[in-house]
C-alpha positions in Angstrom: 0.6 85.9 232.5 0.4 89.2 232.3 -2.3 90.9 229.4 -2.4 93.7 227.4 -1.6 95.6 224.0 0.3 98.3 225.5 4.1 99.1 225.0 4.0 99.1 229.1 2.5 96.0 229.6 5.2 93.3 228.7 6.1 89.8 230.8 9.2 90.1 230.0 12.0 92.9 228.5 15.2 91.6 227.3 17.8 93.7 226.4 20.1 92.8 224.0 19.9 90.9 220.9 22.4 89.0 220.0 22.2 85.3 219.8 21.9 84.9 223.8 19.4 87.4 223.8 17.5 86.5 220.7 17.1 83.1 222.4 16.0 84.1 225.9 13.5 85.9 224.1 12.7 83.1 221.3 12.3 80.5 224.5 10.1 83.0 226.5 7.7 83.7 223.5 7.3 80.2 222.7 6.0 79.5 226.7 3.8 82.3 225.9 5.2 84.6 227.6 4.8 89.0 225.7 7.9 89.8 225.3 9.7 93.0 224.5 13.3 92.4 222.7 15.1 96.1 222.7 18.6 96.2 220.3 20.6 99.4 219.9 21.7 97.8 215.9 19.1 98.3 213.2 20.1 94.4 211.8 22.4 91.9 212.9 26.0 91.7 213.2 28.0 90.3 210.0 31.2 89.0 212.6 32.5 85.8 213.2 33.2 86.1 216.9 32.2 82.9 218.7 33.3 79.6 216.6 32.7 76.8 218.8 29.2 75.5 219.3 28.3 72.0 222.2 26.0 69.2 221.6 23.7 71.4 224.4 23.4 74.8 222.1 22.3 72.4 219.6 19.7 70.7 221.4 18.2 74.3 222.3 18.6 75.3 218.6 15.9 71.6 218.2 13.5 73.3 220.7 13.5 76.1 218.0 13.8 74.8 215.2 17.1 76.0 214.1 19.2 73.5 214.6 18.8 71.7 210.8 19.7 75.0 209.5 22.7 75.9 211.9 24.2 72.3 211.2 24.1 72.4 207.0 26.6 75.3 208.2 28.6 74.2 210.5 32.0 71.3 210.8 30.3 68.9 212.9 32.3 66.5 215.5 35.7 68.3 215.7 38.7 68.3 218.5 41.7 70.1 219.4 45.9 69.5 218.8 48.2 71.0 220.7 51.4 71.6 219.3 54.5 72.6 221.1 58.4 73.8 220.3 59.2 73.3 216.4 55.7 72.1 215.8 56.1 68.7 217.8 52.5 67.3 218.6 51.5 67.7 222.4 48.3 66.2 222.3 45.2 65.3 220.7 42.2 65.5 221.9 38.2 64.9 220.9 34.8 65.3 223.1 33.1 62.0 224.4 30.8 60.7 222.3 27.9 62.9 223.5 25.0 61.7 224.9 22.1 64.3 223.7 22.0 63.1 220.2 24.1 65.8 218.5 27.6 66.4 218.6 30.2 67.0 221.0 31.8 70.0 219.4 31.8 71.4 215.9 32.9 74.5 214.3 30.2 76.9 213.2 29.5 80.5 211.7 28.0 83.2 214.1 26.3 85.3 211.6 24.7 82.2 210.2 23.5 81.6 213.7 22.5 85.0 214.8 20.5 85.7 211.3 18.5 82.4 212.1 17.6 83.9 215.5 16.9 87.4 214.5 14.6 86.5 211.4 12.4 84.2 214.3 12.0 86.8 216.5 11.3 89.2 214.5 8.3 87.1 213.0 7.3 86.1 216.5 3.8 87.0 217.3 4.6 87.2 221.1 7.5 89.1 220.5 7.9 93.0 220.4 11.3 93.9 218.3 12.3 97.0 218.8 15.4 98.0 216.7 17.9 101.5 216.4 16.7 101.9 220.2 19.9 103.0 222.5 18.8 101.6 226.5 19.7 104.5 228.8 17.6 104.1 232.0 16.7 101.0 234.5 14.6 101.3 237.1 12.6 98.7 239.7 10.5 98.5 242.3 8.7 95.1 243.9 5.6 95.2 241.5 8.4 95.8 238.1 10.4 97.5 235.8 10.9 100.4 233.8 13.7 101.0 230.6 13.9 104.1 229.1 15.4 103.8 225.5 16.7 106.5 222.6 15.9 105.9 218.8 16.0 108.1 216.0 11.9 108.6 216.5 12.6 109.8 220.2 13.0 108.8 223.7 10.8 106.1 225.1 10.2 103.9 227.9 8.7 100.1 228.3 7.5 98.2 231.4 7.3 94.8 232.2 7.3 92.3 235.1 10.5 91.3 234.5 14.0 92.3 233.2 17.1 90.4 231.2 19.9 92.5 230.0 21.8 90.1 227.6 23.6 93.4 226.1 27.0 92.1 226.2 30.6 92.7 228.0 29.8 96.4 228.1 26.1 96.2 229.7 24.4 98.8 230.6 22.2 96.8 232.1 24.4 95.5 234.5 25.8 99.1 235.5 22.5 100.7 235.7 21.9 97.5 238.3 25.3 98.2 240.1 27.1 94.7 239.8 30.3 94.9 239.3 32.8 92.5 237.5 35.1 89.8 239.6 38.1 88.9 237.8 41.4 90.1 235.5 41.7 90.7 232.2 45.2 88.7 230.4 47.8 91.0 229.4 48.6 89.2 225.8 46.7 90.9 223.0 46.3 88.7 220.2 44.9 89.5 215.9 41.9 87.7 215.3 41.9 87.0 211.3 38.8 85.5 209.4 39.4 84.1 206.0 36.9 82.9 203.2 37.6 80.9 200.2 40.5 78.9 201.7 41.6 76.3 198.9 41.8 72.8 200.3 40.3 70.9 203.0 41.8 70.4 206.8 41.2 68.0 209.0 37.8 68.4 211.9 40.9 69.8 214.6 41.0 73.5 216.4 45.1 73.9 216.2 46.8 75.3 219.2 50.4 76.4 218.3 52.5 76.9 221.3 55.9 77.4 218.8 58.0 79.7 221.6 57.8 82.2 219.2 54.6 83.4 218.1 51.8 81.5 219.1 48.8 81.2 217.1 45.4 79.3 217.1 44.1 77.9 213.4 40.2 77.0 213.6 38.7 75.7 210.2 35.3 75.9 209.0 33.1 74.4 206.0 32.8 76.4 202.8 36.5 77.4 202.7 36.1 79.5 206.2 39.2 79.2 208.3 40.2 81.7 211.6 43.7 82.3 212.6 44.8 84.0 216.0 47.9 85.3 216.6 49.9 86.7 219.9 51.0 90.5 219.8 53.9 91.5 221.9 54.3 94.2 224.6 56.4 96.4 222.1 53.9 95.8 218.6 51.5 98.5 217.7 48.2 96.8 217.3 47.2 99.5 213.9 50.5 98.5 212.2 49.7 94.5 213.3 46.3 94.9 211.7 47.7 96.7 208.2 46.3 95.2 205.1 49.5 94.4 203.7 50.2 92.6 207.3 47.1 91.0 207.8 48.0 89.3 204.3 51.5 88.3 205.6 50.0 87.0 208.3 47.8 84.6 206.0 49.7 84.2 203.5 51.3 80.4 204.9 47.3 78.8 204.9 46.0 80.9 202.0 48.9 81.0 199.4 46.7 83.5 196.7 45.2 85.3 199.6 43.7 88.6 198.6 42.2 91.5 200.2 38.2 90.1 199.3 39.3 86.9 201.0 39.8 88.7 204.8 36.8 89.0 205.9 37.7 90.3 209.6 40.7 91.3 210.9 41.2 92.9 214.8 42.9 92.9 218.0 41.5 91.9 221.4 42.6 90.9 224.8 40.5 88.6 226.3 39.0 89.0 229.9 38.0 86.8 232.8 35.2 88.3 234.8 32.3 87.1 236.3 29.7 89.1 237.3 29.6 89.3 241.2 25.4 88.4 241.1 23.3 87.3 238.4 20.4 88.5 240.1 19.2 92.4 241.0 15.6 92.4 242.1 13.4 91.3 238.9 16.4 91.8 236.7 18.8 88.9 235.6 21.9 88.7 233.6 22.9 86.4 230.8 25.9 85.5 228.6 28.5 88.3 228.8 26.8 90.6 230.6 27.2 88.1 233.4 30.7 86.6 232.0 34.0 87.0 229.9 36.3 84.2 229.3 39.2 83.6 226.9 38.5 82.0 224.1 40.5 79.1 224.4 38.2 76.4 225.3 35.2 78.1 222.9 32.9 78.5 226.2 31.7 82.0 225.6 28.9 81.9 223.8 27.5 78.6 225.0 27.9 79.8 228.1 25.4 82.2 227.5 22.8 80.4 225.8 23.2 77.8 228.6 21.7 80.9 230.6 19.3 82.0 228.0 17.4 78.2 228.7 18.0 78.0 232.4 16.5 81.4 233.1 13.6 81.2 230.3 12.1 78.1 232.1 12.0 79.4 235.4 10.6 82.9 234.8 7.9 81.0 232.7 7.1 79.5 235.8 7.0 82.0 237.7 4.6 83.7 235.4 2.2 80.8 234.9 2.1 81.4 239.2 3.6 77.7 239.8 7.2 78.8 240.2 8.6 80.5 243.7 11.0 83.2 244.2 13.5 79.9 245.5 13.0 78.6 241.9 14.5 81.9 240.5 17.1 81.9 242.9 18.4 78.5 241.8 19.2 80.5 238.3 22.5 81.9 239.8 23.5 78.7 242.2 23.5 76.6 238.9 24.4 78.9 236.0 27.2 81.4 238.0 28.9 78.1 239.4 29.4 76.4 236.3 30.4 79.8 233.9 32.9 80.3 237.1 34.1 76.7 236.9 35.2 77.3 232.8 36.4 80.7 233.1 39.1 78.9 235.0 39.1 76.1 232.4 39.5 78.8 229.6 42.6 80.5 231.7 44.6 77.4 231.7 44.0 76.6 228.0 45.4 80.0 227.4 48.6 79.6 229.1 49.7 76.5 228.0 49.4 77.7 224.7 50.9 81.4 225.4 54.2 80.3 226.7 56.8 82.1 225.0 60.6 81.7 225.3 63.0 78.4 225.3 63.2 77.9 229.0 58.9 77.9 229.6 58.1 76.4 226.3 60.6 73.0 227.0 59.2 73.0 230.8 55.7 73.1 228.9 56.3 70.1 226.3 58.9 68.0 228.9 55.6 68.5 231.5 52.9 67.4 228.5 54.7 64.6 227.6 55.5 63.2 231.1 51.6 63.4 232.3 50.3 61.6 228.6 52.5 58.8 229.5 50.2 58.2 232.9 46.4 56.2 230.8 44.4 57.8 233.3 45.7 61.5 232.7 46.3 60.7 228.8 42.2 59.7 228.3 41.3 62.8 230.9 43.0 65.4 228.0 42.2 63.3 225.2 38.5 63.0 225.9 38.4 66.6 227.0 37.3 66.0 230.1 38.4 68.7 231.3 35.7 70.7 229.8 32.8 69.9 232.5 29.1 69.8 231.6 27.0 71.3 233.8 26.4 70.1 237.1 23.1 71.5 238.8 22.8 69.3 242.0 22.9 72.6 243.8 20.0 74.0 242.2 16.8 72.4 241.2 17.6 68.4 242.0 16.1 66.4 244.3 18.7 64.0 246.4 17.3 60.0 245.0 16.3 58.0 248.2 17.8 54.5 249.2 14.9 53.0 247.5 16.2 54.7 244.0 19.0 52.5 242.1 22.1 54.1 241.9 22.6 54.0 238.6 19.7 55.9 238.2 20.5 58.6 241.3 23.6 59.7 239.3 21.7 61.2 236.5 20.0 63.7 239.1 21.6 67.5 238.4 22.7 66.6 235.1 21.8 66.7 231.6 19.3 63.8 230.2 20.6 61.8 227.5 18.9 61.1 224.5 18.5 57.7 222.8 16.8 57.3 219.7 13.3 55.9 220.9 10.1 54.1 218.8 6.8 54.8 219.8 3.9 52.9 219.2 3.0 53.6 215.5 6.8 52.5 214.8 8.5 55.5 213.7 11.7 56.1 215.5 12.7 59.4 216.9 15.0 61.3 219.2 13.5 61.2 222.6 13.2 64.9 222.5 11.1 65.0 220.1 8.1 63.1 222.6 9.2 65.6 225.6 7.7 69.0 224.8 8.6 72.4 226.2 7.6 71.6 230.0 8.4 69.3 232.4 7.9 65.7 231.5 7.7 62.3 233.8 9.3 59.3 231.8 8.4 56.1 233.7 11.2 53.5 233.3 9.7 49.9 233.1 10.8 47.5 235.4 10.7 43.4 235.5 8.2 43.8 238.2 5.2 45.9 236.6 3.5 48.3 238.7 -0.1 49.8 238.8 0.5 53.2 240.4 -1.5 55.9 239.4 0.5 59.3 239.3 0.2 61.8 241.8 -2.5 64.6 240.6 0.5 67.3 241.3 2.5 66.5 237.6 -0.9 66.6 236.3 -1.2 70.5 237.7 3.0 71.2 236.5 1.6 70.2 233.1 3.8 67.5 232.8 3.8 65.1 230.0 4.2 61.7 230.7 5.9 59.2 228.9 7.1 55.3 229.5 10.0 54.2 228.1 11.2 50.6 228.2 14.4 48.2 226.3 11.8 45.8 225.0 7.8 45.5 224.2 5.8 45.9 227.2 2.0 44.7 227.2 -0.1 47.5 228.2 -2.4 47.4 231.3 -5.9 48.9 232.3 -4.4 51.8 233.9 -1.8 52.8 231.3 -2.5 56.5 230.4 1.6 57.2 229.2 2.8 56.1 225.7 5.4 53.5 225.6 8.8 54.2 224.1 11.0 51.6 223.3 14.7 52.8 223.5 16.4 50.1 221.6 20.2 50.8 222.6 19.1 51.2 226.4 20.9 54.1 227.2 17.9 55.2 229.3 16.4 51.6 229.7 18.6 50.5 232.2 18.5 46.7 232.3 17.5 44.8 235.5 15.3 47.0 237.2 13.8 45.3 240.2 11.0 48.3 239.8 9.5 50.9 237.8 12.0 54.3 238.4 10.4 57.7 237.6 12.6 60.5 235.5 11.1 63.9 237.0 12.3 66.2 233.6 13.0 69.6 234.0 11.9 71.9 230.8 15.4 72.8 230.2 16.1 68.9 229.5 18.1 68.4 232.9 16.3 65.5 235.6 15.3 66.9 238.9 14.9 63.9 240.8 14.0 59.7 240.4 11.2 58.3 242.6 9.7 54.7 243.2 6.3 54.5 244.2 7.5 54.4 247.5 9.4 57.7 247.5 7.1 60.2 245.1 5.2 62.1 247.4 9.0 63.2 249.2 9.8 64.1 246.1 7.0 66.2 245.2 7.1 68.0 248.8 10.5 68.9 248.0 9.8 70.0 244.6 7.0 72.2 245.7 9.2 74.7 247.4 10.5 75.5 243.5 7.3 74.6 241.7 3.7 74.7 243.5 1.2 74.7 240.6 -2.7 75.2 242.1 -5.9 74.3 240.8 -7.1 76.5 238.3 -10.1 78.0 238.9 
């Protein structure tokens, strides 16, 4: 990586620092990369805008520590109802047990989040905070690039090797790189209304409201936190809609003695879904809105983002260490724009079911819902919330398993790797996460048929840590250099294993490819067209 002291010597500028870009930069600092972090606010924002948080934005919060701290905040495991004409239920649904060790979905409290973020970084001895300073000016060439800023001591400008504009649905960044948005924006405006000190406590459920009249969205929180949304129509003023005195009306059926101190937000907005037509300008990257709006019906938004934040961070770490190619920095928009394009859509639908307004739609609507929940199939696909896809990067950075690979084990390739609790050999039991690192890792499943293979020299060079990882005690040979885990609910232990099966662990927690003795050395020749680590001399 790049050295220096200088304000023009940086790996890595990121523009923007709200929680996306706060944890772009957190991630690239802790690889070791310099990093620059430039914000236009002097502190961070005091608004509840996101609400939903996945299982995944918690298991980056781990890598960072944060996640203990988010959670003792947050309504953990919650789902969604769907109500429909004179408040009949539609449907109920809750995430699939999740399979990463936190939960599925829970309800949390941006500023919470975003103070967490903003009090790392700025204590982050690889990062460079810059506050109160306005970005006005982009500019690249093949060797780097150049941001010229405004703050109340001046005008300035920064280098660095490398660019992230995470500064939101109005980016500069992206304008200043010319990518436009693809998409529409939905013509129903709706009040957004925050509320503290709620008296009672509702049930772990998002509540979607599709009444014919005026539909409205009730989210709960911990700590007497509760949002309600509410649909304007075409001829309502959004000023008078967002009175005091209204705002209180508004409230006034799920906070009986609400009060002026209790409404903590109150605005209008009208939700968008854009994606930006490239990720990827040159050595300049977007993430989170900058690179995509979506309603905010299926609580995508911000994790989204911070999905983007981790699957960029990784790779330009990489590429700055020298191992990564300019094909491993391509694979940041095949995986991250496909998948953010994928739940815009998802987001669109949610919204529309739940905007219907008028007798005619809303009975088509609720006659429709309860004629597909009566087919077992369709009825656990919305009640699992299926619908809402993880990510699926077997167009990016995965390596197709050979014939020699069990299948079982080929279908985890492109996707997320699940985490049992795991014992290693002093006894204590841990999430498996907690043996992995911050880089890639090789996890060894043991087999019924031992095998002394030494590892290819090439993981040694990607700085991969290697780890076994077996359903029952396995006695150690000569040539074991890996600790053995024990993963006693076998979740990654798959039983009958005619032979050892390599996990190849991306940083970012997802598996690149499963090898056999027989097949590693295809699977490293493939893999060095994204990752070619050298000697050091």
């Amino acid at each position: 990586m790049r050295k220096g002291n200088s304000m023009d010597d940086f790996d890595v500028a990121v523009v923007g620092a709200g929680p996306v870009g706060l944890t772009a930069a957190l991630l690239l600092a802790d690889g070791g990369a310099r990093v620059i972090l430039l914000e236009a606010a002097e502190a961070p924002m005091d608004l509840p805008r996101a609400i939903s948080i996945a299982d995944e934005t918690f298991r980056t919060m781990d890598r960072l520590g944060l996640a203990g701290a988010l959670k003792a905040e947050s309504l953990l495991g919650t789902g969604s109802r769907y109500f429909g004409l004179n408040d009949r239920p539609l449907a109920s649904s809750k995430p699939v047990p999740s399979r990463i060790g936190h939960p599925a979905k829970s309800q949390f409290d941006q500023p919470v989040l975003e103070n967490l973020l903003w009090t790392k970084a700025r204590d982050h001895e690889h990062i460079e905070f810059l506050v109160d300073a306005q970005v006005n000016a982009v500019t690249q060439d093949a060797q780097g690039i150049t941001v010229g800023f405004r703050s109340a001591l001046g005008a300035g400008t920064v280098a660095a090797s490398w660019l992230v504009g995470a500064d939101g649905g109005r980016s500069f960044v992206r304008e200043a790189l010319g990518i436009d948005l693809v998409g529409s924006t939905q013509q129903e405006r709706w009040i957004v209304i925050d509320l503290l000190d709620v008296p009672g406590t509702r049930e772990p459920y998002a509540e979607f409201h599709g009444n014919g009249t005026r539909p409205y969205v009730l989210v709960p929180g911990i700590k007497g936190r509760l949002r309600l949304e509410f649909m304007l129509f075409d001829g309502e003023d959004a000023d008078a809609m967002t009175s005091p005195a209204q705002i209180l009306e508004l409230s006034r059926p799920f906070h009986p003695e609400v009060g002026p101190e209790d409404v903590r937000r109150a605005v209008v907005y009208v939700a968008h879904q854009r994606i930006a037509r490239t990720y990827r300008s040159g050595r300049s990257f977007l993430i989170g809105d900058a690179a995509h709006l979506m309603p905010p019906f299926s609580g995508q938004g911000l994790n989204a983002g911070l999905r983007d934040a981790l699957n960029l961070s990784w790779k330009l770490l990489e590429v700055l260490r020298g191992a990564g190619t300019d094909r491993l920095l391509s694979t940041y928009e095949s995986e991250r724009r496909t998948h953010a394009a994928k739940m815009v859509k998802v987001s669109r639908r949610t919204g529309a079911v739940v905007m219907a307004v008028g007798a005619l739609k809303t009975n088509v609507r609720d006659i429709a819902f309860r004629t597909v929940s009566l087919i077992p199939a369709v009825h656990r696909y919305l009640g699992s919330m299926r619908f809402i896809s993880p990510p699926d990067y077997r167009n990016g950075v995965a390596i197709k398993a050979g014939r020699d690979v069990d299948r079982r084990l080929a279908a985890s390739v492109g996707f997320a790797l699940s985490q049992p609790s795991v014992t290693d050999p002093d006894g204590w039991t841990t999430p498996l996460d907690a043996h992995l690192g911050d880089g890639w890792s090789l996890l060894t499943l043991e087999a019924e048929s031992p095998s002394s293979h030494r590892p290819d020299p090439f993981w040694a060079l990607l700085g991969a840590r290697q780890l076994r990882l077996a359903g029952t005690p396995v006695s150690p040979t000569e040539e074991d250099s890996a600790p053995l885990l024990l993963d006693a609910g076998r979740v990654l232990a798959v039983p009958h294993l005619g032979k050892p099966h390599t996990l190849v662990v991306r940083p970012d927690r997802y598996v690149a490819a499963v090898f056999t003795d027989d097949s590693e050395q295809s699977v490293i020749q493939s893999l060095r067209s994204y990752v070619n680590p050298h000697p050091r001399r």
